[in-house]
C-alpha positions, 0 to 999 in steps of 0.5 A: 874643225868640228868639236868630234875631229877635235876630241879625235886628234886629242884621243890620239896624242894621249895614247901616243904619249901613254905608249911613249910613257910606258916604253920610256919608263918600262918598270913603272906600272908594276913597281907602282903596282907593288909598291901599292901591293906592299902598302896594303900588305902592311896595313894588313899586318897592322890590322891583324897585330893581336897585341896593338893594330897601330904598331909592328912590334909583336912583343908576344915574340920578342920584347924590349926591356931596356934602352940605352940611347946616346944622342946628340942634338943638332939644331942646324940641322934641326935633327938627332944622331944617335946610337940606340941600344935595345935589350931584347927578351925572346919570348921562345926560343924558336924566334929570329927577329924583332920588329920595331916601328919607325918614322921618317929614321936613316938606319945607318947600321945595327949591330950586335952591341956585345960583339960588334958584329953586323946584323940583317935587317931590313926596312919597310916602305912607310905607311901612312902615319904608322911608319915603316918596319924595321926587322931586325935579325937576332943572335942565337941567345935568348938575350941580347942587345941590339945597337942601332946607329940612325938620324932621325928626320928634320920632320920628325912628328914628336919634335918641335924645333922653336928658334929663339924668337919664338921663346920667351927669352928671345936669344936660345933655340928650343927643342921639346918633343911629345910622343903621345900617341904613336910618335916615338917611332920618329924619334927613337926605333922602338916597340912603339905600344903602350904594351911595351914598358922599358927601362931607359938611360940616356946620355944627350949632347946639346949646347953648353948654354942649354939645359936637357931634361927627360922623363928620367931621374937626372944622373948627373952631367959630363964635361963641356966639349968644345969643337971648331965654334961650338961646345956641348955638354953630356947630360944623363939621366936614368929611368928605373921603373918600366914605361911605355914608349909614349912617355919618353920626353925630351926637351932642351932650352934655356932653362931654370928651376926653382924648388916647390916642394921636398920632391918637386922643381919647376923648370921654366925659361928664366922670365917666367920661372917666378910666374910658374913657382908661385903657380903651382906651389900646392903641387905637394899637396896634391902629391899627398893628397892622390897617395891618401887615396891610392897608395905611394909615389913610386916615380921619386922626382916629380917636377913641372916643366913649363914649356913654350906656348906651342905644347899641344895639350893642358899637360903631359903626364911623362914620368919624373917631369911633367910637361904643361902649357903657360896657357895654365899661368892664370896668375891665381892658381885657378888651373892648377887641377890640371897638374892635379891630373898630371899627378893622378896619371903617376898611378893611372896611366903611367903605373897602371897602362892601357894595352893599345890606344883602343883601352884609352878610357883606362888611363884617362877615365880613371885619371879624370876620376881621380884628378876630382878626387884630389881636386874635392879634398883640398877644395870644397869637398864632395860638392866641389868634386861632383860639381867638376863632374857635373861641368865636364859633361859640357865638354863631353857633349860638344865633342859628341855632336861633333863627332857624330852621335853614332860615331865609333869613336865615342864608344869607350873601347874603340876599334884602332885598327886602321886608324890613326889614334890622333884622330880619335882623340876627344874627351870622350875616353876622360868624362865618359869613363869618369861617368861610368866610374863615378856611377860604379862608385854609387852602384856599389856602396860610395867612395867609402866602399869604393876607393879601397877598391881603387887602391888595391886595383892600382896596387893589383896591377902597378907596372903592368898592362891591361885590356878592358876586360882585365878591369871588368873581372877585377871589379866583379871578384872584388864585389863578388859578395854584392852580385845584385849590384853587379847585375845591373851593370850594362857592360856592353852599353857603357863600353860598346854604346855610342853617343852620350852615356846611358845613364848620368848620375845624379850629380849634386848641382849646387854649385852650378845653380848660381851659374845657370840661373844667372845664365838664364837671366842673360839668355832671357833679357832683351837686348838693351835690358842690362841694368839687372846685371852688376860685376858682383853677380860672379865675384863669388864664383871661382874660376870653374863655376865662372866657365859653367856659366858661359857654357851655358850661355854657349848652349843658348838657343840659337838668336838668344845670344846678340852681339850686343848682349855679349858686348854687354857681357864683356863689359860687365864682367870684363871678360876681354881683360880675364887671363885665364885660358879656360874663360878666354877661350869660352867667351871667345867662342860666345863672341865669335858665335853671336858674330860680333865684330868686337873681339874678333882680333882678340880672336886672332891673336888667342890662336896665334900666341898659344898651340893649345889643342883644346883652345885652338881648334874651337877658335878656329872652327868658329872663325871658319862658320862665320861668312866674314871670317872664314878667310881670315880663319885659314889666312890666319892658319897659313900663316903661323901652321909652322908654330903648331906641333904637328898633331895641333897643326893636323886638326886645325886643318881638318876644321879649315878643309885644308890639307898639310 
């Protein structure tokens, strides 16, 4: 047969099967078509949504301002069951519905919880990462309170479900939850924007064996319930001070508490309960510290909760519980600034909120700020704080030459629409804003002038939520007198400019010299020149100068950096034997760069004890440049994905070229 008869009989039999298809499936094409039809529609409503592009609520039209959530935890079924009461505020009178996001929830029924009646409503197609709408029918009153019966997903993106294994204590499952950015909605069917802030109370059944903690006061517990093999307990709680619905959290284990201060416990599995309390035993202090600063602590109850080693980030801010990573139990207090950044969110974030994610740089701009504040008064005064500052513009510049130094996303204010807040996030919003702040603090007169400022900016706009512009008019009124000063400002560089910004203060570098100059000293030695080199050269150092130091040598020319020399390094200094994350995780990264064989396992088994974003996603994008270890690098991935938290599982894969 010729090649062209071939390609003939071939043509022929497809359209014969597309025909056949079509007559068979008659409907397809056009529900195709308008399935397809309605997923851009949505997509153009969220882009269009004037209060926050990531979200379907329109809370100019209707608002949520309390929530009453009863909820059971199955961890069979790795799912909860609850019933969600939403008091909703018209905003006219003239308005019908609500709308709510949602993500991978079964809508059993709504109803109106005052009378029990049966309200309309009805559920988008999802859309990407933002969900599917949930229109809800309101009753004639301007008030009223919705009650919806759901479950949520076994795959529900703020949730992980860990089996006992994969604890510390190795005999009880763990549930732990982390809503930020847009992950509420998988959890709960709620105005998922931080323009939204609510009450809550909540009333969770879990398994009597097992502790419930919430971003919440805890209000007491009710009585154990045994049915068929199993028994549970209630546990409540109560959130008296508006939040956003990012920081709504949950997380249920074998769990124990220690006191570590008048208004403070830290909560850990019992093995490492010890660990943690002598670990962040200053937390007090630094309580006390950010209100000599900024003002009181509303929140009452600030507690630590130390969670299993998948949590995705350094910490997470959720009001009256904290949640941070044990990848902070150094064993020396050398990372405890991380809850010093935890406590500045209680005023930066947490009282006073970003609008949508596209003003991110207000909550963490500010929090970086003022979590060096804190950090500069109980230790080293002003050089140690500009000496933070001075490091953490290593940090910025990596992730802008990641990104791309034209990339969109290393502006200060970002355009979200469209986009999935995840994917944007980097520490530009933390050390960028913190550099425009800390050059409007020496603009306008220095921390003598500017934190009354700070202070009477929090106390201005606590328990409410603000844009960029609302901050820019702030400031100009506030320091309407020195309008020199003002004009100076570049408002359109420093918050619309991409890349590395424009002006870098001239941070007092004193603490940083020792660590470049001894750098420099590695960078420039020959291969078997080791004999300068002697442990005592960073006995001196704290644990942030010791990271300034391999930042440096991280940022050598290329071939500078042997595997000998970092071999030599490791020896010396004995890096490989250092448990403190930060330095682990650099000196890792310097290894694995210089290809040296020697510590690639302690590479492999850094990214698979621990979930941290920050560490993980480096290790493995090295792992992945390599020739010799790229394999083992998504291998690695394949294997213990299931451990990872899903917006940690998500950017590791973009780094492997993989799709989960």
């Amino acid at each position: 047969m010729t090649i062209s008869y071939i390609l003939s009989s071939i043509a022929v039999l497809l359209i014969s099967l597309f025909f056949l298809f079509f007559r068979s499936n008659p409907t397809t094409r056009s529900d195709t078509m308008a399935n397809t039809s309605a997923t851009e529609a949505l997509l153009d409503e969220l882009r269009q949504n004037p209060v926050d592009p990531n979200s379907f609520a329109r809370p100019d039209l209707s608002r949520v301002d309390h929530i009453l959530w009863k909820a059971f935890v199955n961890f069979e079924k790795q799912t909860i069951g609850a019933t969600v009461d939403l008091t909703v505020q018209k905003q006219t009178e003239t308005v019908d519905e609500i709308l709510l996001d949602t993500s991978g929830l079964s809508i059993d029924g709504v109803t109106d919880a005052q009378t029990g009646q049966p309200l309309n409503y009805t559920l988008s197609p999802s859309v990407a990462v933002f969900g599917a709408k949930l229109t809800v029918k309101l009753p004639a009153s301007v008030r009223s309170t919705v009650r919806i019966a759901y479950r949520t997903s076994s795959k529900a993106t703020a949730l992980q479900w860990l089996k006992p294994e994969q604890t510390a204590g190795k005999r009880h499952p763990y549930l732990l939850s982390q809503c930020q950015a847009i992950h509420c909605r998988s959890i709960l069917p709620i105005q998922d924007t931080p323009a939204v802030k609510q009450t809550y109370d909540a009333a969770i059944v879990a398994p009597k064996d097992l502790v419930v903690l919430m971003s919440a006061v805890r209000d007491g517990t009710g009585a154990v319930h045994q049915s068929d093999n199993s028994a549970t307990k209630e546990y409540r709680f109560k959130q008296k001070i508006a939040i956003p619905s990012y920081l709504i959290a949950i997380a249920v284990g074998d769990l124990v508490s220690k006191e570590i201060g008048p208004r403070s416990h830290v909560w850990s599995e019992p093995a490492l309960i010890d660990r943690c309390a002598y670990e962040f035993a200053n937390t007090e202090k630094m309580l006390a510290t950010a209100e000599s600063i900024v003002g009181p602590y509303v929140w009452g109850v600030y507690d630590l909760l130390v969670l299993p080693p998948s949590f995705p980030f350094g910490g997470m801010e959720n009001p009256c519980l904290t949640f941070v990573t044990p990848t902070l139990l150094a064993g020396d207090r050398s990372l405890e600034s991380v809850v010093a950044h935890e406590i500045a969110h209680s005023w930066t974030g947490n009282l006073v909120t970003n609008k949508n994610w596209g003003h991110f740089w207000l909550n963490e701009g500010f929090t970086t700020f003022l979590e060096n504040k804190i950090v500069g008064r109980l230790s080293g005064g002003e050089p140690n704080r500009q000496f933070r500052a001075f490091e953490g513009l290593k940090s910025l510049k990596n992730d802008i030459d990641n990104l791309g130094r034209d990339s969109p996303f290393t502006k200060l204010l970002i355009d979200h629409r469209g986009v999935d807040p995840d994917d944007a996030f980097s520490t530009v919003p933390y050390y960028k804003g913190h550099t425009f702040l800390f050059y409007l603090e020496q603009l306008l007169g220095g921390p003598e002038v500017f934190e009354p400022f700070l202070r009477t900016y929090i106390d201005n706009f606590k328990y409410k939520v603000i844009e960029t512009n609302d901050f820019r008019s702030f400031l100009q009124n506030y320091f309407s007198d020195n309008k020199e000063a003002l004009s100076r400002i570049d408002w359109g560089l420093w918050i619309n400019g991409t890349g590395m910004p424009h002006i870098i203060p001239d941070y007092d570098q004193t603490l940083a010299k020792e660590c470049i100059e001894l750098a420099n000293r590695w960078i420039a030695a020959a291969d078997t020149d080791w004999s300068q080199f002697r442990a005592n050269d960073i006995s001196a150092m704290d644990a942030w100068q010791r990271v300034e130091f391999l930042n440096n040598l991280l940022a050598a020319p290329e071939g500078k950096i042997s595997a000998a020399k970092v071999e030599a390094i490791t020896r010396t200094y004995g890096l490989q034997d250092n448990h403190n994350s930060e330095i682990r995780c650099l000196w890792l990264r310097l290894s694995l760069a210089a290809h040296c064989k020697a510590y690639t396992a302690d590479a492999v088994q850094f990214i698979t004890s621990q979930g941290r974003m920050k560490f993980v996603k480096p290790i493995y994008k090295a792992l992945y440049a390599w020739d010799e270890t790229r394999q083992l690098a998504v291998d690695t991935f394949k294997a213990n994905a299931h451990q990872l938290m899903d917006m940690s599982a998500k950017a590791v894969a973009k780094e492997l070229h993989l799709n989960v």
